[in-house]
Structure formats: C-alpha cells, structure tokens
Backbone as JSON Lines, residues from 0, in Angstrom:
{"i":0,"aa":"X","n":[27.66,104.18,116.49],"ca":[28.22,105.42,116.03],"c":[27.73,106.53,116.95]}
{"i":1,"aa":"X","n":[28.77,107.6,117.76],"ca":[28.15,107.99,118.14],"c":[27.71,109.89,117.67]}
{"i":2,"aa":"X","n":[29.07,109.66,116.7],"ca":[29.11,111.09,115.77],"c":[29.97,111.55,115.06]}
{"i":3,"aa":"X","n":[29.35,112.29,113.86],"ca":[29.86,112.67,112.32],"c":[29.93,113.82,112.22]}
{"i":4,"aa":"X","n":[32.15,114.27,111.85],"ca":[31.91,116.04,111.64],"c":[33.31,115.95,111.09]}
{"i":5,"aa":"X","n":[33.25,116.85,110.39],"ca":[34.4,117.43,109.62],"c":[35.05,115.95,109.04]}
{"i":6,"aa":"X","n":[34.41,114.98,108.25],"ca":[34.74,113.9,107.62],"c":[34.73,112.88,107.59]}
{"i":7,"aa":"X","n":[34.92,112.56,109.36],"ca":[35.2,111.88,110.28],"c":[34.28,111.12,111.27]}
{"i":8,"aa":"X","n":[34.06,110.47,111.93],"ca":[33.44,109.48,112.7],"c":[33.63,109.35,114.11]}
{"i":9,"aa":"X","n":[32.95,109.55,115.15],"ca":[33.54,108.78,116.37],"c":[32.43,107.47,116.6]}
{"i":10,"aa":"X","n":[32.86,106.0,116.62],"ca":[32.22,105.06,116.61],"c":[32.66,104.3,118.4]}
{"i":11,"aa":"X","n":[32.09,103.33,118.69],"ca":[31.9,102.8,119.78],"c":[32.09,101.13,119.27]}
{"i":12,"aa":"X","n":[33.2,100.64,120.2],"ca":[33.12,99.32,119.68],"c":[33.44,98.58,120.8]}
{"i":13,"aa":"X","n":[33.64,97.65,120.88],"ca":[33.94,96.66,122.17],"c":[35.08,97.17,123.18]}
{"i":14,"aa":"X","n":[36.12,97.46,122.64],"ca":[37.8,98.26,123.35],"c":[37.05,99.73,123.51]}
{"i":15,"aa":"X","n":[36.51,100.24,122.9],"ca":[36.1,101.37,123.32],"c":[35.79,102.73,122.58]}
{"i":16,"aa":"X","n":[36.25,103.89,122.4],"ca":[35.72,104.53,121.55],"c":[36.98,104.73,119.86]}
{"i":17,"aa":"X","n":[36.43,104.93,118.62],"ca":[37.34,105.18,117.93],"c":[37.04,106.75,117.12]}
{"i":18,"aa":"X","n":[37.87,107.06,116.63],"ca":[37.57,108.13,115.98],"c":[38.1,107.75,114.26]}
{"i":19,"aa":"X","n":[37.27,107.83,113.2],"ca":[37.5,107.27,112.01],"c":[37.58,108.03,110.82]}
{"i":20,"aa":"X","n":[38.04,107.73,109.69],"ca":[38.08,108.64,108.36],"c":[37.66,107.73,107.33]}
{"i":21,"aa":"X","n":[37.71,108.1,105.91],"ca":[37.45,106.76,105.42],"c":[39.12,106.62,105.01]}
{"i":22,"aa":"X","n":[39.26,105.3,104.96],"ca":[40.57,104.72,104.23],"c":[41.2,103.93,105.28]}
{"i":23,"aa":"X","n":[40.73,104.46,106.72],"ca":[41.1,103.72,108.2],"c":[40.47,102.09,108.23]}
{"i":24,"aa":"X","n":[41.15,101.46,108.68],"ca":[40.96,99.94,109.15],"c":[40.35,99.97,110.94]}
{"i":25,"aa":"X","n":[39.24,99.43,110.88],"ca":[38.59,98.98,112.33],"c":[38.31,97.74,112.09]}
{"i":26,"aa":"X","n":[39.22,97.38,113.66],"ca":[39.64,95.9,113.76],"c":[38.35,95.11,114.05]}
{"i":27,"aa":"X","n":[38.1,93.59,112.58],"ca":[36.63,92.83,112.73],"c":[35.99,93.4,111.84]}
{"i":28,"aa":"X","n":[35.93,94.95,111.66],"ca":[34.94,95.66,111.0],"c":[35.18,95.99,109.25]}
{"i":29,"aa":"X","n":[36.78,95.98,109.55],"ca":[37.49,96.77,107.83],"c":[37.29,97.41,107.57]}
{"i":30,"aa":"X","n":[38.12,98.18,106.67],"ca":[38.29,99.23,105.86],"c":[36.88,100.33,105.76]}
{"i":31,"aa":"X","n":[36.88,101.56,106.4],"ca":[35.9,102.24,106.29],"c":[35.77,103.45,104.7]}
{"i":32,"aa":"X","n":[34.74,102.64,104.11],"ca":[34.82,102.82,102.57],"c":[34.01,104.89,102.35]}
{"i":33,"aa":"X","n":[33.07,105.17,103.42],"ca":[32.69,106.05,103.41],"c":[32.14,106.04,104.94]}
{"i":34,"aa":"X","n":[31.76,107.88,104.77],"ca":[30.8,108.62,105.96],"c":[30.15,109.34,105.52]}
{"i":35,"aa":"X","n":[28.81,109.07,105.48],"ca":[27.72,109.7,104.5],"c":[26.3,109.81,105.51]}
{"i":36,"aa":"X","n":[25.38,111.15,105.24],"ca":[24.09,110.69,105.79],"c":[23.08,109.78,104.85]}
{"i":37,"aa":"X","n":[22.3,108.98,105.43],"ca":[21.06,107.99,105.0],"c":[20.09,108.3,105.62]}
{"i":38,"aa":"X","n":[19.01,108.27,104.47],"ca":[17.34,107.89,105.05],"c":[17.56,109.0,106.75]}
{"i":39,"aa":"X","n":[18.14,110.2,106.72],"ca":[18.19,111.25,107.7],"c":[18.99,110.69,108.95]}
{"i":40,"aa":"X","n":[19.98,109.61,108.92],"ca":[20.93,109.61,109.98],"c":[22.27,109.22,109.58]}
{"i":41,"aa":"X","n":[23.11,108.93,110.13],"ca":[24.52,108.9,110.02],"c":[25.58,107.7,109.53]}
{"i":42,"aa":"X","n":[26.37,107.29,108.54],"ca":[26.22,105.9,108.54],"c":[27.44,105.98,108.24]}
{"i":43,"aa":"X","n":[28.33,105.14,108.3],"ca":[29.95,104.44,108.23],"c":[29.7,103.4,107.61]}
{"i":44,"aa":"X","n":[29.83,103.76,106.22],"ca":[30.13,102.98,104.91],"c":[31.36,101.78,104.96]}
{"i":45,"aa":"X","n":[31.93,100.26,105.85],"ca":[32.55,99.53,105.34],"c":[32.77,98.65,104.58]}
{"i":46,"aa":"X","n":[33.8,97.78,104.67],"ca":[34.13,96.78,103.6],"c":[33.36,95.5,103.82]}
{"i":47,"aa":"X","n":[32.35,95.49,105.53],"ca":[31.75,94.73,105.91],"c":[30.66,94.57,105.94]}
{"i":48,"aa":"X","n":[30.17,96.07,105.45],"ca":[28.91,96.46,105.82],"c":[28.76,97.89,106.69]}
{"i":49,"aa":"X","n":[27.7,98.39,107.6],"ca":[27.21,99.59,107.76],"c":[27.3,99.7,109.29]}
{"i":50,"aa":"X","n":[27.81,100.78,109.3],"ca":[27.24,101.29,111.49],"c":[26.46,102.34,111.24]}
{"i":51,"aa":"X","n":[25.46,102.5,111.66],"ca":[24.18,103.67,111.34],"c":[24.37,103.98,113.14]}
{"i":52,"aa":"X","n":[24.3,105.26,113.29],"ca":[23.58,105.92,114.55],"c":[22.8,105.49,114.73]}
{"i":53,"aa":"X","n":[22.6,106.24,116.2],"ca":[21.45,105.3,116.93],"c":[20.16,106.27,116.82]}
C-alpha cells in the first residue's frame, strides 16, 4: 500500500499500481471490504485478508 486519502487507496501489486475504494474487486486479492487506520498505519480491509503500509 502505498497511500490513503479521501476514502480511497493507492496499492502496488504485481501489474502495477491501483487506486481502490471499498466495494472494488483486486484481481487474486477480492473485494476490498474497508480502508481504515490500525495499530497507527494504514490498512485495506479484504475479502482475503489485509495490505497494511509499509
């Protein structure tokens, strides 16, 4: 992940960069359920599990 603003996500994945919301599908990854901060960093809540910043 490389950053969280106005709702939204820009994440880093193999093809390259995405920009995300929740309700969006990332391909392998699924359905992004939330974008919330954790434990003081950034995290993309999916249907698969978590992308936390670095």
């Amino acid at each position: 992940m490389r950053n969280a603003a106005n709702g939204g996500a820009l994440i880093e994945g193999r093809d390259g960069l995405y920009e995300v919301y929740p309700g969006d599908p990332i391909p392998g990854v699924g359905r992004v359920d939330a974008i919330r901060r954790q434990d003081g960093r950034w995290v993309v809540v999916t249907s698969k599990g978590l992308i936390v910043a670095r």
